[in-house]
N, C-alpha and C positions, 0 to 999 in steps of 0.2 A: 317093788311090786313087779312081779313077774307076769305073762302071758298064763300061766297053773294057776294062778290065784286071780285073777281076775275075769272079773265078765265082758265077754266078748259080744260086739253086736254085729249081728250079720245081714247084710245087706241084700236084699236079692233083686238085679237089675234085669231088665228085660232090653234088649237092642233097640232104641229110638231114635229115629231119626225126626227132628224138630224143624220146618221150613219156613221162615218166617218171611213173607210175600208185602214189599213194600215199608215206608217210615213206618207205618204200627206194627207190623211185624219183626220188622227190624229191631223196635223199642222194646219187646216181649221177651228177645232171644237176649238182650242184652239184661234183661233186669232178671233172668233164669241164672245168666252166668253167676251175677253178683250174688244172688241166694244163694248160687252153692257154693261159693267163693265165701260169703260170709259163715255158711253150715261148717264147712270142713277145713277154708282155712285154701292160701294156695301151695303150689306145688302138689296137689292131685288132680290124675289127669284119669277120666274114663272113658277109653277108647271105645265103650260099647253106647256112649250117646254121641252125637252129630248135630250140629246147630248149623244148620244153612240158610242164612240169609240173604234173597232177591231183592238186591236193593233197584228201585226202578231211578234210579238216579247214575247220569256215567261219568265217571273217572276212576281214579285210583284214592283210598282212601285207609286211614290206617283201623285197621278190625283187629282189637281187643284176642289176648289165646281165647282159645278152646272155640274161637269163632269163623266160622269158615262165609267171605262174602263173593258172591257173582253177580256182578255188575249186567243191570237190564236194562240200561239208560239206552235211549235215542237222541243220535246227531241232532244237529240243526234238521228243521224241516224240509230244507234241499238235498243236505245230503244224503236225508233219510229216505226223500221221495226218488234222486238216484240210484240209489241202492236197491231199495222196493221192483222198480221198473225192471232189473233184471230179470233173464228168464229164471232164476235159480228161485225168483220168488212168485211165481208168474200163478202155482197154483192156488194164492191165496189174494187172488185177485175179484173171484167171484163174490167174496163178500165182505168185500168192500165199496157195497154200493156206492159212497157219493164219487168215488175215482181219488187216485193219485194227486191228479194237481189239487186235491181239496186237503191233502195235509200240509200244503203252503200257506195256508191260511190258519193252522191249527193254534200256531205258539206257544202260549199256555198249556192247551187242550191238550198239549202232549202228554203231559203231565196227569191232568185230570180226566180226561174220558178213556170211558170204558174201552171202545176202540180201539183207542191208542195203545193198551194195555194189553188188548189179546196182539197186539201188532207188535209189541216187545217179545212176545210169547214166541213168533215166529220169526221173527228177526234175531233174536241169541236162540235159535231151539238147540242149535247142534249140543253150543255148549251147556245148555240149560240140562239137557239129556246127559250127557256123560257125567256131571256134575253129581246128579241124581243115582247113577247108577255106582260112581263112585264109593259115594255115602252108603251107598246099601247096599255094595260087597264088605265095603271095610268093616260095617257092624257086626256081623255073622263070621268075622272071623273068628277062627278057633283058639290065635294065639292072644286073642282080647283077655279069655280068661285065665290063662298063666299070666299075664301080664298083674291083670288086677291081685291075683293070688300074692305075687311076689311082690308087688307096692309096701316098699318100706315107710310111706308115706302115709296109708292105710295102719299098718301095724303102730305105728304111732300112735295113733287115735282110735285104737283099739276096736279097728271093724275090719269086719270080712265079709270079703264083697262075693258074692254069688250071682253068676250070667246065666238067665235062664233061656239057653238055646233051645227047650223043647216048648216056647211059647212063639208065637207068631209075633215079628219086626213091629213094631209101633210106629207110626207115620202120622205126625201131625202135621199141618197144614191151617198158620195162623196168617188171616188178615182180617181187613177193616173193609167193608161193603161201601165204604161209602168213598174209599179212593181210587181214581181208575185203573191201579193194578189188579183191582179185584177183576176185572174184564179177561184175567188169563186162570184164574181159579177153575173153570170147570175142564180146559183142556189139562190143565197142572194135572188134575184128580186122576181124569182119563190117563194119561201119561203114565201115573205110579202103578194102574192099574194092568197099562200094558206092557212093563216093564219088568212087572211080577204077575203076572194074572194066577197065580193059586192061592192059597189061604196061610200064605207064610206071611203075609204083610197085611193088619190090619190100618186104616186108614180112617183120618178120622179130622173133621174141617172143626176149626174154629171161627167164629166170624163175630167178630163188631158190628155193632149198628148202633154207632156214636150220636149224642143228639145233636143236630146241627138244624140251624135254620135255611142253609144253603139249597138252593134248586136243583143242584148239580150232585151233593153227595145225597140228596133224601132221592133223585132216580137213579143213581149209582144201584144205593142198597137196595131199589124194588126192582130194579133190571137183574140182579144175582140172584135175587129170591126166586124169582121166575125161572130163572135160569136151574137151577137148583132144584128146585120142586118138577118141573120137567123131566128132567135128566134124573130122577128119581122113578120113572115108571119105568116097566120092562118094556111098553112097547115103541119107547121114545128111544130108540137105541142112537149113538152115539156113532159119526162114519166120520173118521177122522185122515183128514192130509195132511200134516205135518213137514213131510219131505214131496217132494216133487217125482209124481207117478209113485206113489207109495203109499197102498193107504189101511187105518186100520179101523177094526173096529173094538173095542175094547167092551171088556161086560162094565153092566151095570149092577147097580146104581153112581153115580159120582166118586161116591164116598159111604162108607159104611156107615158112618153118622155127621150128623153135623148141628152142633150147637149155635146157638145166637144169641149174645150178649148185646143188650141196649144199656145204655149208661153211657157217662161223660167215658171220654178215652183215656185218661190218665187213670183212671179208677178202674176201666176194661182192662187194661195192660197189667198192671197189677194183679189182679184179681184169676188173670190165665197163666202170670208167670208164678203164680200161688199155686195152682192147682196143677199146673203141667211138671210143676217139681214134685209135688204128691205123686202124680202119675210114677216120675222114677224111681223115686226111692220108697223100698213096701221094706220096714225096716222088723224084725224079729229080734224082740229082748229074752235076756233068760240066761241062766247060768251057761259058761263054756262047757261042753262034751267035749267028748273024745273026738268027733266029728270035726269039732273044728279046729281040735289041735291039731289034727292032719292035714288041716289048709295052712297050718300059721307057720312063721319059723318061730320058736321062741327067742327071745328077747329074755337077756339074766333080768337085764333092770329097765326102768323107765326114768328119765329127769323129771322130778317134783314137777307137776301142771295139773291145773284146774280142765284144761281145755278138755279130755275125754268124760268128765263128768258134765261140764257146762254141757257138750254135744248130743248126749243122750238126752238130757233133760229140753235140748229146744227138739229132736227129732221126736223126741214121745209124745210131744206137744202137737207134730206135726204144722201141715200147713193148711189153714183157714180153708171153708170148702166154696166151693163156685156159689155164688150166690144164688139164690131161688127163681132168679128173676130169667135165668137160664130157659132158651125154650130148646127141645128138639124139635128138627125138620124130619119126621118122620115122611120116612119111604112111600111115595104114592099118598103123600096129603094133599 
């Protein structure tokens, strides 16, 4: 069987960047991988998505391909309160009411408050920033899509892949409301905003609201909602310092949308790494054209395998849809 006699499925990807913001985020970006690792098999690589995951934990730690991790952990609470005290960090002193020596007492709370959370936020910005800006030069590259064309890895499995540069960057932004990295999600938002401010990058939150009987994660998730539902009017504008004597103001709203999943966590994660792989892949069946013979090399023969017929039959199936239970945070609720 030839590329002339077969049906070809065409893929058409849009450039996403995927930010996965703490442990549930982390766990989102990981089980995305393995969907499409199980879809297509490995040794396919698409340079036109980006999986960034902000692990709020520090060391070094081994991150799976296709996964890119930046470490937002904080020291010890001394060396963290050392560091802070600098002038380099001096402009983000005023709101931190309780003061410095009060993250000597924090321990845990490093971990879990919100606080501490937007305080990872400014403590790695720099790298937090080029990080960011990274990922979303390298998706709009132009040689993404000769690349994807020429993937003999693709022609294997009988797709062709289509980058659709005349749609605006996709920018997700997954976490859990009720861990305290969520405490750096609305500057995060602000950030992609001022980092693109035109309508080349749509932007878009996902957030868990895991059930827990905890004190600490149930005002986690109503401190972000606030935070959120706020930062959604026009005249809640946003004045951001990030760097020292530098300041900006970024447009609103947060985020162009923002979904809110309640449910156990292991059934959230699941159910966004279901839907955010829908999000990628918008798949077109149908006999090959001419059209696509001019993307493909041909290929005289194929080795005997079931695998391009198995793939069409789970991609036509597609992926389960976000469950009902989904609310949106509409703009100015």
């Amino acid at each position: 069987m030839n590329f002339d006699q077969a049906d070809v499925q065409s893929l058409k990807l849009r450039p996403t960047l995927i930010v996965g913001v703490g442990d549930f985020g982390g766990s989102v970006l990981l089980q995305i991988r393995e969907k499409l690792v199980g879809y297509f098999g490995t040794g396919i690589d698409f340079p036109i998505l980006a999986l960034l995951w902000l692990d709020d934990q520090a060391g070094r730690k081994e991150t799976p391909a296709g996964l890119s991790r930046l470490s937002l952990g904080l020291e010890s609470p001394s060396r963290t309160l050392r560091k802070l005290s600098a002038p380099s960090f001096r402009h983000i002193h005023r709101w931190w009411y309780p003061g410095w020596s009060s993250l000597g007492e924090l321990a845990d709370d490093l971990h879990s408050s919100r606080p501490a959370g937007r305080v990872r936020f400014f403590y790695h910005y720099l790298g937090l920033r080029a990080a960011l800006q990274e990922s979303l030069a390298r998706l709009r590259d132009p040689e993404n899509s000769t690349q994807l064309l020429n993937s003999a890895a693709l022609r294997d499995r009988k797709l062709v892949a289509q980058v659709q540069f005349d749609q605006p960057t996709q920018v997700h932004v997954v976490g859990s409301g009720a861990d305290g990295s969520s405490g750096m999600l609305v500057d995060l938002g602000f950030l992609l905003r001022e980092l693109v401010p035109d309508a080349a990058v749509t932007r878009t939150a996902w957030v868990a609201v895991p059930q827990s009987e905890e004190i600490r994660a149930q005002a986690n998730c109503y401190a972000l909602l606030k935070e959120l539902n706020h930062y959604s009017l026009e005249r809640h504008g946003f004045n951001a310092e990030w760097e020292p004597n530098k300041t900006a103001r970024p447009l609103w709203p947060v985020y162009d949308a923002c979904y809110l999943q309640p449910g156990p966590a292991e059934q959230i994660q699941e159910l966004l790494a279901d839907h955010l792989c829908k999000e990628l892949l918008l798949a077109d069946f149908g006999e090959q054209r001419r059209s696509l013979r001019l993307n493909v090399q041909t290929q005289s023969s194929l080795l005997p395998s079931d695998l391009p017929e198995e793939l069409q039959q789970r991609l036509a199936r597609g992926f389960s849809k976000v469950a009902l239970a989904r609310v949106r945070l509409a703009h100015g609720a």
